[in-house]
C-alpha positions as CSV (number, residue, x, y, z in Angstrom):
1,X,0.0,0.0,0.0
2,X,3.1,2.6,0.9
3,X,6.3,2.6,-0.9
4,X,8.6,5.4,-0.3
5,X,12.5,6.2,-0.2
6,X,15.6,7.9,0.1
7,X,15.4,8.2,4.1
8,X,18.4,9.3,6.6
9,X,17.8,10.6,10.3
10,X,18.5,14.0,11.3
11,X,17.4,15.6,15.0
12,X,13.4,14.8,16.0
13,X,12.8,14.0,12.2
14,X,13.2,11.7,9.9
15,X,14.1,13.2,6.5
16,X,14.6,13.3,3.0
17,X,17.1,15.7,1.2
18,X,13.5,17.9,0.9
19,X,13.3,17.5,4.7
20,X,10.2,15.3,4.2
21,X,9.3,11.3,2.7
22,X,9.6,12.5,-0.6
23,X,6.7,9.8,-2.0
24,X,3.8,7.6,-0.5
25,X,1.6,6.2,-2.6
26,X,-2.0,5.6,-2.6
27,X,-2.2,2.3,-5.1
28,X,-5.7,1.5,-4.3
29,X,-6.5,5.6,-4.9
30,X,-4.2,6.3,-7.4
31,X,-3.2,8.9,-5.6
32,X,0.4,9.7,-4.3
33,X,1.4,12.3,-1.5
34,X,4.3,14.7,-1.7
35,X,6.4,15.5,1.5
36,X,5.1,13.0,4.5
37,X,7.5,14.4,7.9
38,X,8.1,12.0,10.4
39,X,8.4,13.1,13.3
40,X,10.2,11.9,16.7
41,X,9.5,13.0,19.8
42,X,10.8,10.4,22.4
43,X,10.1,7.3,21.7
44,X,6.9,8.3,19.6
45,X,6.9,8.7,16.1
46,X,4.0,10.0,13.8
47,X,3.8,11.1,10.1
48,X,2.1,13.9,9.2
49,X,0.7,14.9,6.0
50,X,1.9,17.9,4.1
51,X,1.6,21.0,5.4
52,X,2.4,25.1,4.5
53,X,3.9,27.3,6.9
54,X,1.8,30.0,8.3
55,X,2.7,34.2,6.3
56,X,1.0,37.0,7.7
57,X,1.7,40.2,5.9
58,X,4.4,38.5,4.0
59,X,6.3,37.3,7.4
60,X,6.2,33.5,8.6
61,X,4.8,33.3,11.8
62,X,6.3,31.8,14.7
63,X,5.4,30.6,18.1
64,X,7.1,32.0,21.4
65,X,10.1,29.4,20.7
66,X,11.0,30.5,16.9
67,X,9.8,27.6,15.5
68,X,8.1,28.6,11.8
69,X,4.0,27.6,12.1
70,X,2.1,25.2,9.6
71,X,-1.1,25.1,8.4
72,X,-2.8,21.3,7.5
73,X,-3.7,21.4,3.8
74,X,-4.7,18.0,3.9
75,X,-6.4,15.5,6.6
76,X,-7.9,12.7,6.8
77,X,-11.7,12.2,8.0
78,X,-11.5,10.4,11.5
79,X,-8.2,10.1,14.1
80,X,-8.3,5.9,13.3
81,X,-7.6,6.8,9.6
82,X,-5.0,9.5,10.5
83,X,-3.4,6.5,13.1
84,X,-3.6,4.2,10.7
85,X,-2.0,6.1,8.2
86,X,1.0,7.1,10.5
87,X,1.6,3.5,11.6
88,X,1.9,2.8,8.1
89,X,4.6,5.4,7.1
90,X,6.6,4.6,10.1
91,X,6.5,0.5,9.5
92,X,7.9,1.6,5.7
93,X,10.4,4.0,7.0
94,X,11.6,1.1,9.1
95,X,11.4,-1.6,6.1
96,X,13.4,1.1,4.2
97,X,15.8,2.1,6.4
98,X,15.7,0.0,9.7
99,X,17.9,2.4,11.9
100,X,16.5,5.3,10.6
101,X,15.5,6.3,14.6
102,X,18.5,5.1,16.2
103,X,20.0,7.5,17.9
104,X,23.2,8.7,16.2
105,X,26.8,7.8,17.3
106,X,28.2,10.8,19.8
């Protein structure tokens, strides 16, 4: 169902050169989705489906820490689908790249 590629670790994220999965696809839907993050926090991991940082008057905002803002322009219809669809990304990530959240050498 999910085939994607070209994965290396770097800080909470898994990433791509493009800083994101570069390619899932969708065989049963035909469909196929651009720049899936995964993200790390811990020992949780979740992938999240693309997203656009947040301009007001031509400035990207920024919470209290620095970090830019998104906004979803996708999601799926129910939190089991959006679950489901993380689980899956994360099991290909570690099909593709089994160390890919390993912790690197200090």
């Amino acid at each position: 169902m999910l085939a994607t590629a070209h994965v290396s670790i770097s800080g909470r994220c898994v990433v791509t050169p493009s800083s994101a999965l570069r390619r899932s696809r969708f065989r049963e839907l035909r469909l196929e989705v651009r720049d899936v993050a995964v993200h790390r926090k811990g020992a949780a991991r979740r992938a999240q489906l693309p997203a656009k940082p947040q301009v007001r008057d031509g400035a990207l905002v920024k919470d209290d820490a620095g970090r830019v803002q998104y906004v979803h322009i996708m999601d799926f219809d129910s939190r089991d689908v959006c679950d489901a669809f993380s689980r899956a990304v994360i099991a290909a990530v570690i099909r593709f790249a089994p160390d890919a959240f390993q912790e690197a050498a200090a």
